[in-house]
C-alpha positions as CSV (number, residue, x, y, z in Angstrom):
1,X,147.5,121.8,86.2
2,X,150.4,123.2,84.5
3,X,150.5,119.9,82.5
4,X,147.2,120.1,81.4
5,X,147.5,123.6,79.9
6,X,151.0,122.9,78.1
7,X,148.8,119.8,76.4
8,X,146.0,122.0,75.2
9,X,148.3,124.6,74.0
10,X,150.4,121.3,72.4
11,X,147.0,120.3,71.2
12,X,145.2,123.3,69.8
13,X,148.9,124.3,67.9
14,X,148.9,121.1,66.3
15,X,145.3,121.8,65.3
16,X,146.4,124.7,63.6
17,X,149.0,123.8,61.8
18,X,147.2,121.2,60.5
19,X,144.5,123.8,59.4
20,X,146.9,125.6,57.8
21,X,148.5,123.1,55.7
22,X,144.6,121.9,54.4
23,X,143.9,123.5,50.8
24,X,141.0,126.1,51.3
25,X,137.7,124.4,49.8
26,X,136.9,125.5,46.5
27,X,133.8,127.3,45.9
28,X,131.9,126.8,42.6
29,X,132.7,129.3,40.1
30,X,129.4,131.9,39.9
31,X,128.6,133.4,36.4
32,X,130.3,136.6,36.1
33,X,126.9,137.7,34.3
34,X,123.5,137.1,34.7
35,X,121.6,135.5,31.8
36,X,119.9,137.7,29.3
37,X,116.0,138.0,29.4
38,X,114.3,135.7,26.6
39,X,113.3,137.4,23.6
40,X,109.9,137.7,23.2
41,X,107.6,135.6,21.1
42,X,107.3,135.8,17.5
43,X,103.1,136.1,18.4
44,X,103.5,139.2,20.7
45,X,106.0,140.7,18.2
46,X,103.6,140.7,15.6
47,X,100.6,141.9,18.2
48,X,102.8,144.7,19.0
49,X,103.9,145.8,15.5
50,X,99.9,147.2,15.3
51,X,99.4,147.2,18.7
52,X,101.9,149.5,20.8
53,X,102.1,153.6,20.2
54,X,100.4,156.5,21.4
55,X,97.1,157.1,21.0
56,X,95.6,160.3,21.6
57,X,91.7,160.5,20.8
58,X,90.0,157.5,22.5
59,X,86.1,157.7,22.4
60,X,83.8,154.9,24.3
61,X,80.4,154.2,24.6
62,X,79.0,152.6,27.3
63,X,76.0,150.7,27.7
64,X,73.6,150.3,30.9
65,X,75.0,147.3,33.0
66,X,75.5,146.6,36.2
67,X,78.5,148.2,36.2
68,X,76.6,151.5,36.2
69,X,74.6,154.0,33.7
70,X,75.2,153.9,30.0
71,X,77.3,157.0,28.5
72,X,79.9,158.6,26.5
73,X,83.6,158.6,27.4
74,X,86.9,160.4,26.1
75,X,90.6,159.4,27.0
76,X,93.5,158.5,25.5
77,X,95.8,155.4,25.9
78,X,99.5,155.0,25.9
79,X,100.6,151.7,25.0
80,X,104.2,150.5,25.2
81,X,106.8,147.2,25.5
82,X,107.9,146.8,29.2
83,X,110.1,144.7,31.3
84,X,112.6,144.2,28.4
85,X,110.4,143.6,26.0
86,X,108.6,140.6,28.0
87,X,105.5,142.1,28.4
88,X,103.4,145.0,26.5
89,X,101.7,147.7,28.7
90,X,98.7,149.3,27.8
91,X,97.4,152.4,30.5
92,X,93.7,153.7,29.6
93,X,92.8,157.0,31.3
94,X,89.7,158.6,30.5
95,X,88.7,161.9,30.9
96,X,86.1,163.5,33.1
97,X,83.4,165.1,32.0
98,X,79.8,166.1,32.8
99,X,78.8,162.6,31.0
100,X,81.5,160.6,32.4
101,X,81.8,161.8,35.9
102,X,83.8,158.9,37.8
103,X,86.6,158.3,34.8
104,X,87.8,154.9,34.2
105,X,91.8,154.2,34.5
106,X,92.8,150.9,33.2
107,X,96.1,149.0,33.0
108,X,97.3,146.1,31.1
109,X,99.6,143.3,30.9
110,X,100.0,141.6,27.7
111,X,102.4,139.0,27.2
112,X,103.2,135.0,24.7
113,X,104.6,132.6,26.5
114,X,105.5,130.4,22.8
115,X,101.9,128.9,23.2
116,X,99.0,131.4,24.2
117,X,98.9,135.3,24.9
118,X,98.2,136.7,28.4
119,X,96.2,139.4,29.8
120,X,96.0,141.2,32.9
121,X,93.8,144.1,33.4
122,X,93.4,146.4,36.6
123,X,91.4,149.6,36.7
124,X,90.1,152.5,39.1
125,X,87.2,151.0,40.3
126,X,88.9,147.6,41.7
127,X,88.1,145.4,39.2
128,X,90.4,142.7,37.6
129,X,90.0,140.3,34.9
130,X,92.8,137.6,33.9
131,X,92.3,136.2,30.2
132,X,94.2,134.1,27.2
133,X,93.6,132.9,24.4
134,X,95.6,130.1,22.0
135,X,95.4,131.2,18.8
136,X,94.3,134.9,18.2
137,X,93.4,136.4,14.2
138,X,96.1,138.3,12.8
139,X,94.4,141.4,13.6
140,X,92.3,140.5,16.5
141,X,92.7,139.4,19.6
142,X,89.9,138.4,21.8
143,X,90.6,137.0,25.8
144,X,88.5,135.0,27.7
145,X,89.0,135.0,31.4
146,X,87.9,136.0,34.6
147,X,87.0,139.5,36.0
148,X,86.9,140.1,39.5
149,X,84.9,143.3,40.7
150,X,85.3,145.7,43.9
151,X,83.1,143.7,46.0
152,X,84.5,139.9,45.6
153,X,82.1,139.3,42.8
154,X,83.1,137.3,39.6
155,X,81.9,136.8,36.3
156,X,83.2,135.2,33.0
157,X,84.6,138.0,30.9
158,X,86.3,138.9,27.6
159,X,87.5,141.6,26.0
160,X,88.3,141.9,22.6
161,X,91.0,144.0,20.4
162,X,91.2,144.3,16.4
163,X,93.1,146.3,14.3
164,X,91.0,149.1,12.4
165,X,93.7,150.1,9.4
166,X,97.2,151.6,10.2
167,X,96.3,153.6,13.2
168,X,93.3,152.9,14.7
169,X,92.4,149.7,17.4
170,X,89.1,149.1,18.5
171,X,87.9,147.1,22.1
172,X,85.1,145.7,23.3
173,X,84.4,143.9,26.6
174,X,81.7,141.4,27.2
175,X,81.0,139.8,30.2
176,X,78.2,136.8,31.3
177,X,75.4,137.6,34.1
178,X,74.5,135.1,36.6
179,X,71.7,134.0,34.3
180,X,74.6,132.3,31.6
181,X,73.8,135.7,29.1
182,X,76.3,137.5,27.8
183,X,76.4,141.6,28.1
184,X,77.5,143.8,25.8
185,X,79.5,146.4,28.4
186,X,80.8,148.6,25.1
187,X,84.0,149.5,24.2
188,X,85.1,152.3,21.4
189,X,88.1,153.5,19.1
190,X,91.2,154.9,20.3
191,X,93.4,156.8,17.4
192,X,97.1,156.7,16.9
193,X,99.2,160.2,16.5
């Protein structure tokens, strides 16, 4: 017995010594820092040259759809480049009012990825439409998508923005009933400061 543990100890020093003279593996080198984020497009720098500030005095219509009664709305909108300049944010909050007594609250996504712009849009009621388009005016910009509503429903939609002088933007949002037609939802004018 006594032989068998001076052979393991023999054995398992060995072992070690041989460990010890091996060169330690050598990791890969890792990037000391992380890459920059890309710059964005040339397309959503131009669409945010008109598009992006704060705008104070928005006024909507809306017409009767299924989406509810036709009426008047006032908000403003805050529009501004996010995520490193990757994106442009747009939040729409209207106000409440005796007209307009369940206020709208809509965000937005807009981004180019070097071939077509993007859109997402959520808002207060649970609706959500995703949209692009390839090749937009130079001072409009009209998406075609898909809008989800609260519910699971879905309908083709668009919405459309255009550039009214220096500081004024326009929308107006479309979408297609179940019998192919298209309906006019409104939109308005929101003003820059």
């Amino acid at each position: 017995m006594k032989r068998a543990i001076v052979a393991l100890f023999a054995v398992c020093s060995v072992a070690s010594l041989a460990l010890a003279e091996t060169p330690a593996a050598k990791t890969p080198a890792v990037a000391s820092v992380a890459a920059a984020p890309p710059a964005p497009s040339p397309e959503l720098k131009q669409f945010g040259k008109w598009f992006v500030g704060n705008y104070p005095t928005c006024q909507a219509n809306w017409n009767a759809s299924p989406m509810g009664p036709a009426h008047a709305a006032k908000g403003t909108a805050k529009v501004e480049w996010a995520l490193d300049g990757s994106w442009i944010m747009s939040h729409y909050t209207e106000a409440k009012s005796k007209d307009n007594p369940a206020p709208w609250h809509v965000v937005e996504m807009f981004s180019h990825d070097g071939k077509q712009f993007k859109r997402v849009g959520f808002d207060s009621f649970g609706g959500l439409m995703v949209g692009q388009v390839a090749s937009p005016d130079t001072d409009q910009i009209r998406f075609a998508g898909q809008m989800e509503m609260a519910g699971g429903e879905k309908a083709p939609a668009k919405v459309t923005f255009a550039k009214k002088g220096e500081k004024e933007t326009t929308y107006t949002f479309q979408m297609q009933a179940k019998d192919g037609q298209w309906i006019d939802l409104g939109g308005g004018v929101c003003k820059k400061k």
